[in-house]
N, CA, C and O of each residue as an XYZ file, in Angstrom:
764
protein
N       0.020     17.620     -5.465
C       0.171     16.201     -5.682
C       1.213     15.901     -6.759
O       1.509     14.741     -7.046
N       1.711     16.863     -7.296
C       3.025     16.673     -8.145
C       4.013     16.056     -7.889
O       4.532     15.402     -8.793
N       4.673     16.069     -6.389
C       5.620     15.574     -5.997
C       5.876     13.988     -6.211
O       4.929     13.214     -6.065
N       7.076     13.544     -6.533
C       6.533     12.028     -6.166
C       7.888     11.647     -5.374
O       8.839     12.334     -5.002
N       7.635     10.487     -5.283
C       8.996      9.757     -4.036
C      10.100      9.687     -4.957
O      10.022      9.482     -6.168
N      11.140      9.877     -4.264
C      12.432      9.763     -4.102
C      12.600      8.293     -4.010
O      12.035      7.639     -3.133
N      13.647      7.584     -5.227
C      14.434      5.831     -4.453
C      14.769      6.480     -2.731
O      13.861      6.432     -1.902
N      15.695      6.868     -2.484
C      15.632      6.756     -1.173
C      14.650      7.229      0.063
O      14.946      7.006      1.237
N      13.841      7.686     -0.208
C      12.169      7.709      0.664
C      11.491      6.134      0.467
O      11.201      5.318      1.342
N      11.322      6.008     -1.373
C      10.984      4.283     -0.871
C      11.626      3.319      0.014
O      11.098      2.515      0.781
N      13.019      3.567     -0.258
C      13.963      2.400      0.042
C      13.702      2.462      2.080
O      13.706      1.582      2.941
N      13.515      3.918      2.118
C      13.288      3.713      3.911
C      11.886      3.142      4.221
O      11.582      2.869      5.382
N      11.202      2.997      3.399
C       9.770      2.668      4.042
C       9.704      1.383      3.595
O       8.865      0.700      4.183
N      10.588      0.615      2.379
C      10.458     -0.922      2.092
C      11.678     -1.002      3.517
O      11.396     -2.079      4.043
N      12.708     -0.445      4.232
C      13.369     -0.732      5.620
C      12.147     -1.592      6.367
O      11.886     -2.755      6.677
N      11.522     -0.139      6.458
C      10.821     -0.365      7.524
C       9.686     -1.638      7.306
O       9.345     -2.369      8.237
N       9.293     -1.735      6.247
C       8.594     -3.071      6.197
C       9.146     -4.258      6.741
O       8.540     -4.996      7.519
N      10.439     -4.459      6.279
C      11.425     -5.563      6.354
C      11.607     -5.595      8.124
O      11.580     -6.669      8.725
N      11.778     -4.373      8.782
C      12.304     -4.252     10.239
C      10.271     -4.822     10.736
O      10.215     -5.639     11.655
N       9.531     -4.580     10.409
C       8.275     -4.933     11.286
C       7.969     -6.341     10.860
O       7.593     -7.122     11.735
N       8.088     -6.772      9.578
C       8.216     -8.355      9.408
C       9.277     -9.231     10.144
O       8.955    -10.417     10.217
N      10.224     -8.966     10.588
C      10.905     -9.652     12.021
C      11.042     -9.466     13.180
O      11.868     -9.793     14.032
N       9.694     -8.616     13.130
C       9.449     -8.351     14.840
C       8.088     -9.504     15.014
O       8.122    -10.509     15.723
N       7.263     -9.182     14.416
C       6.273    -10.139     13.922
C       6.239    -11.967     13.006
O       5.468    -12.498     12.205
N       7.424    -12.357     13.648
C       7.162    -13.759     12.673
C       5.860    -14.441     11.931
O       5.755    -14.605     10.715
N       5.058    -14.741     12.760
C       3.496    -15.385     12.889
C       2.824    -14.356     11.426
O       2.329    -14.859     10.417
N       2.977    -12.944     11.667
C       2.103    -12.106     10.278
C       3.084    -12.481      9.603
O       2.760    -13.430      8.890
N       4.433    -12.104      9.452
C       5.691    -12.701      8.538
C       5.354    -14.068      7.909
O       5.775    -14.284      6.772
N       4.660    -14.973      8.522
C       4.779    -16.705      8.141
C       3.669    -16.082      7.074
O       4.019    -15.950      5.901
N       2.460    -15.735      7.443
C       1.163    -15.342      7.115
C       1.371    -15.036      5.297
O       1.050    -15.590      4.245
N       2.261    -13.554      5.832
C       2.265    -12.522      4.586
C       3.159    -13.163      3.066
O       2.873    -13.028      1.876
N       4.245    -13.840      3.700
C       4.702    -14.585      2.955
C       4.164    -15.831      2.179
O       4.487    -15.930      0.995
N       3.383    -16.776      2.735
C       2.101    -17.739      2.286
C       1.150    -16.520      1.273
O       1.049    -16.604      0.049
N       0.621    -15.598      1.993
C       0.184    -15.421      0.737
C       0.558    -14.485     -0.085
O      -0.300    -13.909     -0.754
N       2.230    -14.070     -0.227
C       2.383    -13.483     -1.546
C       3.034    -14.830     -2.598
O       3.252    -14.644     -3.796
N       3.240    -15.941     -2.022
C       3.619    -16.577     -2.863
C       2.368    -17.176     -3.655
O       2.603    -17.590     -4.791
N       1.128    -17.261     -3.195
C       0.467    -17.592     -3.862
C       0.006    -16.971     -4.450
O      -0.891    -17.370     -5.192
N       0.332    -15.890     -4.414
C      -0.214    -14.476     -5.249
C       0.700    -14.779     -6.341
O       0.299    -14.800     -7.504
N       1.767    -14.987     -6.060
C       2.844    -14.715     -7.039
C       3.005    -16.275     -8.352
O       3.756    -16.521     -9.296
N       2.261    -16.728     -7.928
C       1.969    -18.109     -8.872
C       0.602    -17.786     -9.302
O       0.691    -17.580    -10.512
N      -0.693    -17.628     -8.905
C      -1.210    -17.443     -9.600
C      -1.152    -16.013    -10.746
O      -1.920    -16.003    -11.708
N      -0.434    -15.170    -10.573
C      -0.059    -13.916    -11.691
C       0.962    -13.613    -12.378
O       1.415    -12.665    -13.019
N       1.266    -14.870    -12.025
C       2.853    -15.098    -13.428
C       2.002    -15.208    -15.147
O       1.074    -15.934    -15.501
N       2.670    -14.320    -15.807
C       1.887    -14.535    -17.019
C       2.859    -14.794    -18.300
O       3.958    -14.240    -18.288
N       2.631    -15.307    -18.991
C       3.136    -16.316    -19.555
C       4.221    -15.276    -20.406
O       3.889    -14.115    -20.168
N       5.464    -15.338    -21.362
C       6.194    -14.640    -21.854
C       5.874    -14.148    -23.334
O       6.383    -13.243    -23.995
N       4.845    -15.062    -23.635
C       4.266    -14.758    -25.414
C       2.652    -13.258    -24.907
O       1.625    -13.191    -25.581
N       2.901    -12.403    -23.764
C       2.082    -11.697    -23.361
C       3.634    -10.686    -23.098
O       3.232     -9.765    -22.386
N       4.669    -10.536    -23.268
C       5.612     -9.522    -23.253
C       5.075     -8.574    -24.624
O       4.350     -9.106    -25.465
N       5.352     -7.641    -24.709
C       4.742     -6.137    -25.934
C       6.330     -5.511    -26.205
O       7.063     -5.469    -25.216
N       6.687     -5.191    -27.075
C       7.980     -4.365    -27.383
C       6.933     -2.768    -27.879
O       5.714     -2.606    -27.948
N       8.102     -1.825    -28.141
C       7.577     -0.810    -28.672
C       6.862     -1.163    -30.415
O       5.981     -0.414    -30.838
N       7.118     -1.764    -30.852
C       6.402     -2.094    -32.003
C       5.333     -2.889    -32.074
O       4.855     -3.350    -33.111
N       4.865     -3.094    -30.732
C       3.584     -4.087    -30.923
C       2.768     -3.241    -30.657
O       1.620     -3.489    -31.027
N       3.021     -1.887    -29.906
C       1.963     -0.702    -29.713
C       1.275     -0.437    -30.942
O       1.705     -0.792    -32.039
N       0.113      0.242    -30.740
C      -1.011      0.672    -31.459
C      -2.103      1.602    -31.152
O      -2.343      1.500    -29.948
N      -2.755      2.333    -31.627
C      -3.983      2.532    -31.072
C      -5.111      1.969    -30.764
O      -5.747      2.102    -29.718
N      -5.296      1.502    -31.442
C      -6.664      0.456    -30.986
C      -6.029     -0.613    -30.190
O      -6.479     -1.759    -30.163
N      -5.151     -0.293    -29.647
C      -4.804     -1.928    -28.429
C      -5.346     -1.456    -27.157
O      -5.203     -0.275    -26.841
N      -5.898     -2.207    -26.474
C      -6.837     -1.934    -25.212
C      -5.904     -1.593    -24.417
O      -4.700     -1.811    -24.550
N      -6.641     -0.852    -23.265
C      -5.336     -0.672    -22.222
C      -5.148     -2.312    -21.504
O      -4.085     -2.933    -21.531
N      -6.394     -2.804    -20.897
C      -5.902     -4.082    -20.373
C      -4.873     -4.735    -20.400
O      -4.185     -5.165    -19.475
N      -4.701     -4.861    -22.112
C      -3.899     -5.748    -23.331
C      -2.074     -4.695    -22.870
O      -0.996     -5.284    -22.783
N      -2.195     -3.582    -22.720
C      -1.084     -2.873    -22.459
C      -0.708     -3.169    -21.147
O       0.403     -3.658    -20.942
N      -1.390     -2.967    -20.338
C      -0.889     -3.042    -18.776
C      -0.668     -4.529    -18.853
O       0.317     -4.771    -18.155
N      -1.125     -5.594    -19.370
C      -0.769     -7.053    -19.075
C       0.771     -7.217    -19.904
O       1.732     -7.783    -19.383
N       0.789     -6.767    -20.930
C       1.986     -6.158    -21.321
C       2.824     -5.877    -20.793
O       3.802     -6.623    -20.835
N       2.872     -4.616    -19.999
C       4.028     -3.919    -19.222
C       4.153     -5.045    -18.280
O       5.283     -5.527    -18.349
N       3.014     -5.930    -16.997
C       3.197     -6.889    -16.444
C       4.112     -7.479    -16.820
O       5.181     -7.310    -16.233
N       4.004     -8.708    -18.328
C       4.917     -9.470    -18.950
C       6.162     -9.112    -18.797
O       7.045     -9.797    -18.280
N       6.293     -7.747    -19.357
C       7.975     -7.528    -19.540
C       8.817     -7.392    -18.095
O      10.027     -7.557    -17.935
N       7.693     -7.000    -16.978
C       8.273     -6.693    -15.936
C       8.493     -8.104    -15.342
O       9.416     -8.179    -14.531
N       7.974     -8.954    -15.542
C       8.310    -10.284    -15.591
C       9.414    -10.869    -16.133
O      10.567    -10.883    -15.701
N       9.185    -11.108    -16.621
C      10.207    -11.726    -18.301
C      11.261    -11.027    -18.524
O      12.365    -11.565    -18.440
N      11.157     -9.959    -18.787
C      12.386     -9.063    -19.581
C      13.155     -8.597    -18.489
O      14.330     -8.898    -18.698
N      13.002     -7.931    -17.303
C      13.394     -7.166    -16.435
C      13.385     -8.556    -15.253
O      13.810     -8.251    -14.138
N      13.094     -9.500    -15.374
C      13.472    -10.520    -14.308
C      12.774    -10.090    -12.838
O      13.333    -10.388    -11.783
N      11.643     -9.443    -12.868
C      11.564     -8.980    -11.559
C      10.117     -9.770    -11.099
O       9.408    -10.229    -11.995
N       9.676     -9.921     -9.562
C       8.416    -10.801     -9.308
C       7.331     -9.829     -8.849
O       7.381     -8.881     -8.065
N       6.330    -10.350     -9.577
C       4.841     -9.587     -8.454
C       4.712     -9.071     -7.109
O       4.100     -8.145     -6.576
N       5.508     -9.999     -6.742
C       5.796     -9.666     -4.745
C       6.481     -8.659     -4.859
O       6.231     -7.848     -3.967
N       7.610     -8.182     -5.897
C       8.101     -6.525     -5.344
C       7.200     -5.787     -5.961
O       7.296     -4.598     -5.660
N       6.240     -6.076     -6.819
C       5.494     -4.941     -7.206
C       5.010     -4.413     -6.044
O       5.280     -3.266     -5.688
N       4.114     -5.376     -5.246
C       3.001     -5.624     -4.176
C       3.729     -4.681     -3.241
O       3.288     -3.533     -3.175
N       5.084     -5.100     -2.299
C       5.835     -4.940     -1.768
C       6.081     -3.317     -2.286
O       5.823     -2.464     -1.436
N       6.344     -3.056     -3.016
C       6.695     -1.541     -3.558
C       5.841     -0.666     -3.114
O       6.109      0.351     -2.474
N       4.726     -1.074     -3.470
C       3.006     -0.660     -3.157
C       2.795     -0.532     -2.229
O       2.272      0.577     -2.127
N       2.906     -1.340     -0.650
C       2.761     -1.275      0.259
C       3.430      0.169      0.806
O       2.807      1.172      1.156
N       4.890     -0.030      0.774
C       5.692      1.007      0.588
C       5.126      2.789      0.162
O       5.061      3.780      0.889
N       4.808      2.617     -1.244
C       4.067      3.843     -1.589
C       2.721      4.491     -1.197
O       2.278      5.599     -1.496
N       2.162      3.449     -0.406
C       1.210      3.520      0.289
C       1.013      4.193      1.761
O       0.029      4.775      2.217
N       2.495      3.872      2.453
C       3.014      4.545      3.607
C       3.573      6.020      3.176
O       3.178      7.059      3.706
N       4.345      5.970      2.356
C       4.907      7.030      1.433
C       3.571      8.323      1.607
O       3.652      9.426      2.148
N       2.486      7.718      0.978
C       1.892      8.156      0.812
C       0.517      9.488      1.839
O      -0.031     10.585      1.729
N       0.659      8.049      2.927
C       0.323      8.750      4.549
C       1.529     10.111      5.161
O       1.530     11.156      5.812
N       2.230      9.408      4.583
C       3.580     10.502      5.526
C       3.392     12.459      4.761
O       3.216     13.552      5.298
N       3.502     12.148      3.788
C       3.371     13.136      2.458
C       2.562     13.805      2.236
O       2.758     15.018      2.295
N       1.091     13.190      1.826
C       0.559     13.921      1.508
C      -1.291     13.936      2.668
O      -1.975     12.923      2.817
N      -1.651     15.350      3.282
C      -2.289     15.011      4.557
C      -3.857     14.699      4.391
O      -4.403     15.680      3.885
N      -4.290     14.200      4.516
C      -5.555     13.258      4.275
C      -6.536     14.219      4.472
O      -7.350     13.947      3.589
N      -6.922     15.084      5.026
C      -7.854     16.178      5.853
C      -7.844     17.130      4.603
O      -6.974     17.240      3.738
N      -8.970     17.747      4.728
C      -9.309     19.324      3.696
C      -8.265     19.868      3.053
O      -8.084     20.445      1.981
N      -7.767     19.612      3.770
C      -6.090     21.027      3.143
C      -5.344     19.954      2.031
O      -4.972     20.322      0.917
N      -5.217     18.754      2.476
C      -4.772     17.708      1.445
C      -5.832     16.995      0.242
O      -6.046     15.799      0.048
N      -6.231     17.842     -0.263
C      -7.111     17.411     -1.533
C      -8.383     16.715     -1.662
O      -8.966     16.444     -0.612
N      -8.786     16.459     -2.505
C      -9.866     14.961     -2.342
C      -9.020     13.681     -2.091
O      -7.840     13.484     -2.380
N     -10.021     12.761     -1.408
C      -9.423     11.885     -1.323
C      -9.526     10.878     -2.531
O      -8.695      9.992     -2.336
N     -10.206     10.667     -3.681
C     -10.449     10.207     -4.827
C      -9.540     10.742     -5.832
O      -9.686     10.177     -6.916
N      -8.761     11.537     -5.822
C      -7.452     12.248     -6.090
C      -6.231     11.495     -5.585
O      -5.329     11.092     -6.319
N      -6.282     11.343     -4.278
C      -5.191     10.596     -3.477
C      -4.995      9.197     -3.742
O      -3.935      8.572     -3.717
N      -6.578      8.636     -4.095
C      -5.915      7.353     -4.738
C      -5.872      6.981     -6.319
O      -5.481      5.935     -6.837
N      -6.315      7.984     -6.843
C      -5.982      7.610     -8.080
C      -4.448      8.233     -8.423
O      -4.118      8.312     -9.607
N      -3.893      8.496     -7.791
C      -2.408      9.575     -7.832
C      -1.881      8.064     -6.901
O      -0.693      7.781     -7.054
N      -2.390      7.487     -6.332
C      -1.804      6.388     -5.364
C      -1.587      5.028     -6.558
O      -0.571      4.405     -6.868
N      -2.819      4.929     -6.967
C      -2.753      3.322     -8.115
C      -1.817      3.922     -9.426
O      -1.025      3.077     -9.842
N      -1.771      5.337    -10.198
C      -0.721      5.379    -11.290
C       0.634      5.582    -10.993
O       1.599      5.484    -11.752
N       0.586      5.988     -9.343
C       2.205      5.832     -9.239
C       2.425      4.534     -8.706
O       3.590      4.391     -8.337
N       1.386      3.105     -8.468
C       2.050      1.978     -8.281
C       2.066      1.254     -9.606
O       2.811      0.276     -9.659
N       1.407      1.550    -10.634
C       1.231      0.793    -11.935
C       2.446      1.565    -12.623
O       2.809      1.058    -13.684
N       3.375      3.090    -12.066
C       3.919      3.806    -13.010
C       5.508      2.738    -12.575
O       6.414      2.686    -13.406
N       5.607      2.104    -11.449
C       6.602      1.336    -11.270
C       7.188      0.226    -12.427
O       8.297     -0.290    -12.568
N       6.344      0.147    -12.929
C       6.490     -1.132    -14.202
C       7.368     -0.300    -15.232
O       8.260     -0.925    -15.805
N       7.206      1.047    -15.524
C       8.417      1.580    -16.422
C       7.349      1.298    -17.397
O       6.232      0.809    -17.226
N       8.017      1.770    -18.589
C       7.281      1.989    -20.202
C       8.085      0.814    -21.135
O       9.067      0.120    -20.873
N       7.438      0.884    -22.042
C       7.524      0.038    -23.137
C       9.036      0.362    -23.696
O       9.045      1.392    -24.371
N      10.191     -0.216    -23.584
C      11.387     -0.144    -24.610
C      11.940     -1.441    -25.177
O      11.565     -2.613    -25.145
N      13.266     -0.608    -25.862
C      13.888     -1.595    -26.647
C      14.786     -0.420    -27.320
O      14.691      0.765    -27.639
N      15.989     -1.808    -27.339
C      17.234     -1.107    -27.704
C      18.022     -1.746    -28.693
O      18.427     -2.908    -28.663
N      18.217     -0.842    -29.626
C      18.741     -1.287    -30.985
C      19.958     -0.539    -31.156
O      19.994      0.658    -31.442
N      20.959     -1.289    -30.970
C      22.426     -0.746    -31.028
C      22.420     -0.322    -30.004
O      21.999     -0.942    -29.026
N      23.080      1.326    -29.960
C      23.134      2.137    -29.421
C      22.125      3.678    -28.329
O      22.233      4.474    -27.396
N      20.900      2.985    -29.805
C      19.578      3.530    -29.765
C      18.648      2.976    -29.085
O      18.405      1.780    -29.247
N      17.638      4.090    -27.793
C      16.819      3.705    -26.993
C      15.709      3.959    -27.904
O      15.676      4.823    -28.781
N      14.663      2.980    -27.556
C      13.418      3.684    -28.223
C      12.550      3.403    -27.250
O      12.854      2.262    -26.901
N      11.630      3.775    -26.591
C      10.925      4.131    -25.481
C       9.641      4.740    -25.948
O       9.625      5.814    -26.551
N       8.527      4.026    -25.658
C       7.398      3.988    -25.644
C       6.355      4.370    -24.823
O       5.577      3.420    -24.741
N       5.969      5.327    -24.169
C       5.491      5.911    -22.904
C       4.083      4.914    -22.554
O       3.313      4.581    -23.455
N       3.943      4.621    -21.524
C       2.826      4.083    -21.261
C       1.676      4.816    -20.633
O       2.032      5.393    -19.606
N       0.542      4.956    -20.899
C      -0.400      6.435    -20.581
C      -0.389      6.189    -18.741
O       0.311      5.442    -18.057
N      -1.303      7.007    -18.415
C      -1.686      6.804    -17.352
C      -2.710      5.799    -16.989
O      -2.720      4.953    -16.095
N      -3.584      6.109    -17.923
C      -4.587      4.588    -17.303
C      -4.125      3.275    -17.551
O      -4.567      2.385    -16.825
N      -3.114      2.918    -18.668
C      -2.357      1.586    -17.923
C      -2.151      2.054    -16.996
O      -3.215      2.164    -16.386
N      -1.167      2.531    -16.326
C      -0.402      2.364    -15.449
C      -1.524      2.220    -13.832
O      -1.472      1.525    -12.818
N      -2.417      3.260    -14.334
C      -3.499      3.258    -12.584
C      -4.399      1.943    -13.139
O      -5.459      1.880    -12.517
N      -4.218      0.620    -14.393
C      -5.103     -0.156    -14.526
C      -4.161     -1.323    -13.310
O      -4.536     -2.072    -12.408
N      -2.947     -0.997    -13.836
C      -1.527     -2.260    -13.302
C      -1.811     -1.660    -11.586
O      -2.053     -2.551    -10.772
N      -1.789     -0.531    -11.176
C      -1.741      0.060     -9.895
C      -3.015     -0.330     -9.069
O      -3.175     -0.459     -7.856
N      -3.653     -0.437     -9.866
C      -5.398     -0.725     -9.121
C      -5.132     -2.145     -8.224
O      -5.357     -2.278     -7.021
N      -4.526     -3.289     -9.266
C      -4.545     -4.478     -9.019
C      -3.652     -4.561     -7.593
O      -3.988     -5.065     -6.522
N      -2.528     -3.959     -7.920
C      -1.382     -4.028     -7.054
C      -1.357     -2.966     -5.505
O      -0.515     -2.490     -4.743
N      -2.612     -2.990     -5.642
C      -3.061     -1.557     -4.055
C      -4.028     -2.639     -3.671
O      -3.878     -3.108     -2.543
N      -5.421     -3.322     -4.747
C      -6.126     -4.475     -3.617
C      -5.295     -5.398     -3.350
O      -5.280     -5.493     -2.123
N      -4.622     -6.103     -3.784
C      -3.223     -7.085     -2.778
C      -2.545     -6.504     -1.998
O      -2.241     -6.902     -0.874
N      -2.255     -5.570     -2.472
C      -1.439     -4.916     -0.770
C      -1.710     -4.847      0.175
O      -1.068     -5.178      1.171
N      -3.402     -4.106      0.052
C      -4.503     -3.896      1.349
C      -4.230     -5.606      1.837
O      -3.561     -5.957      2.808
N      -4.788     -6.303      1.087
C      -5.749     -7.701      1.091
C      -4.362     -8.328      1.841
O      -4.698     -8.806      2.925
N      -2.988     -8.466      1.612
C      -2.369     -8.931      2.279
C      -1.505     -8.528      3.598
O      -1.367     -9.176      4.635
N      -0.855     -6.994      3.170
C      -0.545     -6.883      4.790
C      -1.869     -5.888      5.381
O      -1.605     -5.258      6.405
N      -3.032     -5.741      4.897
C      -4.385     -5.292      5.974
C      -3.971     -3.574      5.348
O      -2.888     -3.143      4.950
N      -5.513     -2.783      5.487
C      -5.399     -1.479      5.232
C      -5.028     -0.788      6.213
O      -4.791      0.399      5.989
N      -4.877     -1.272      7.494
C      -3.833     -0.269      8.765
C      -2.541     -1.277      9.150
O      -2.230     -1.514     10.317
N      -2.016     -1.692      8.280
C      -0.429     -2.006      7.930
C      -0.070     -1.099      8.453
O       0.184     -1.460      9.602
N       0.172      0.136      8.323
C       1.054      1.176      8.802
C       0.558      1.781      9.938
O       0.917      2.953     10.049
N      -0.420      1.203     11.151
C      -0.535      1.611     12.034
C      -0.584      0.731     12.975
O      -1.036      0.863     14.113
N       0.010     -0.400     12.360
C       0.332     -1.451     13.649
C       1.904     -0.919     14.514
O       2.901     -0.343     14.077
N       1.584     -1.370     15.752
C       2.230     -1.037     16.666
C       3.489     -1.168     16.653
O       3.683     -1.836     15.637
N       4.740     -0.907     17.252
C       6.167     -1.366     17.004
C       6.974     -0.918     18.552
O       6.679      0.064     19.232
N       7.805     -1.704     18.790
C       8.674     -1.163     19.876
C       9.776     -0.577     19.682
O      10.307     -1.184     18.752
N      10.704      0.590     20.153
C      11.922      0.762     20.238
C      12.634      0.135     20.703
O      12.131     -0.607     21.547
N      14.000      0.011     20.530
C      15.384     -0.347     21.058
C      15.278      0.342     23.038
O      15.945     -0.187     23.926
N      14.332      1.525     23.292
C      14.204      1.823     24.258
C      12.834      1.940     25.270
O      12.684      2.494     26.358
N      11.760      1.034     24.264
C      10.848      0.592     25.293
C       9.778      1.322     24.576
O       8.641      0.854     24.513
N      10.070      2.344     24.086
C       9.026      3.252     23.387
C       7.823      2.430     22.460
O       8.222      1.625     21.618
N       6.540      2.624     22.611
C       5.535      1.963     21.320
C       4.991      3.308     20.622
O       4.681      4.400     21.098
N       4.996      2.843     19.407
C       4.525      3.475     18.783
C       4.514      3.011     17.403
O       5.019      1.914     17.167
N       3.879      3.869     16.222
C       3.354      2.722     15.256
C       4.512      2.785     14.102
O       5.316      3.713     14.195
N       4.659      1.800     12.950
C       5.435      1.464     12.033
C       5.562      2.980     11.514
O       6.598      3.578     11.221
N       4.498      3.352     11.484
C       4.677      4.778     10.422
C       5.433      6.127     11.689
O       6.537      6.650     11.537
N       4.624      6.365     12.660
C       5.466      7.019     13.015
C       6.913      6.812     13.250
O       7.669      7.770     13.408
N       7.364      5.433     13.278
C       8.883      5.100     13.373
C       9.518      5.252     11.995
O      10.729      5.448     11.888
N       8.645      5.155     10.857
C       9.515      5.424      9.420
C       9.794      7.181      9.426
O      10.888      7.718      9.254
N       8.650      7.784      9.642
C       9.022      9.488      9.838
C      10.196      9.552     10.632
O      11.215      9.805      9.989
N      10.331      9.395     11.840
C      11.521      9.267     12.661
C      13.126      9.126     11.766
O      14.066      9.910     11.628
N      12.874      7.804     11.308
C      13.824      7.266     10.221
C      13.973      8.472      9.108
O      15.124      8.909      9.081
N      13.006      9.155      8.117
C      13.049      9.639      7.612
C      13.644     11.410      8.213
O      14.414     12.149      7.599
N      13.037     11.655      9.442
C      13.653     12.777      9.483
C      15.456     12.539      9.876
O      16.349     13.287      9.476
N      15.586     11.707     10.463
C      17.009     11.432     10.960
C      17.826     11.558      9.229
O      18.945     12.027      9.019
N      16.885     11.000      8.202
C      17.935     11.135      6.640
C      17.793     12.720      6.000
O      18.409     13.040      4.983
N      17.069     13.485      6.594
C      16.669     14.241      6.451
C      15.745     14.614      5.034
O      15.931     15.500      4.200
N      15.012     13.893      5.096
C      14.111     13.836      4.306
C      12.529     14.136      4.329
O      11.637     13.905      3.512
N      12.550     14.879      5.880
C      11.501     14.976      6.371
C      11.636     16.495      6.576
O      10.723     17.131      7.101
């Protein structure tokens, strides 16, 4: 379970999201309604951003992961919906990779290795003075606290067999989103 994704392994499986949301308008109208309302109610305010000097020990993780949230907000300009969206992604990632059955681990392993690599997306605590990075590592249980949140919206919005809804080829062929991202993926050779 060491391995983790590659930008370009995500970037083919956020493709493939994007290619099954315009085959599907009607779930497209759907999924979109509700990440925007997702995405208004979990905007959090900018006086909840943390620099490396607001760290501590006694600061809760909650208080940290709402933190890393903020900045990933605020500082880094980026929205909840690509967290979600990312997630979904690492979630397929995740089917392709690593094999669900005996030989592939526990499965209580698989998702806690699933929620800290979607909470590990938020990046760590920095700040840059001059020339100088200073970088603040964020543990793991932020990160699987931020990942927890961002795996029940994923399920909750595109459904927990997202990746086994059906899809057509250019040549008539059906078969499901995921087996068409492997396809994709072996053609980059990444498979």
């Amino acid at each position: 379970m060491a391995r983790l994704p590659a930008r370009n392994e995500l970037a083919i499986f956020k493709k493939a999201i994007g290619i099954y949301m315009h085959t599907d308008p009607k779930f497209a109208a759907r999924v979109a309604f509700d990440l925007r309302s997702l995405e208004r109610r979990m905007v959090l305010p900018q006086s909840f951003c943390l620099g490396v000097a607001d760290l501590h020990p006694k600061l809760p993780q909650i208080a940290k992961a709402k933190g890393l949230l903020a900045n990933w907000q605020h500082k880094d300009k980026r929205t909840y919906t690509e967290a979600v969206i990312r997630t979904v992604a690492l979630i397929g990632w995740m089917q392709v990779y690593f094999h669900p059955g005996p030989a592939g681990g526990l499965w209580v392993n698989h998702q806690r290795f699933l929620e800290t690599r979607a909470g590990a997306l938020m990046g760590d605590f920095r700040k840059t003075i001059g020339t100088t990075a200073l970088i603040k590592k964020a543990s793991g249980a932020t990160h699987r606290h931020l990942g927890r949140d961002f795996v029940r919206h994923a399920q909750h919005i595109y459904g927990k067999d997202f990746w086994s809804s059906a899809v057509s080829t250019n040549d008539g062929q059906s078969m499901t989103i995921l087996d068409y991202t492997k396809r994709a993926l072996k053609a980059a050779g990444l498979l």
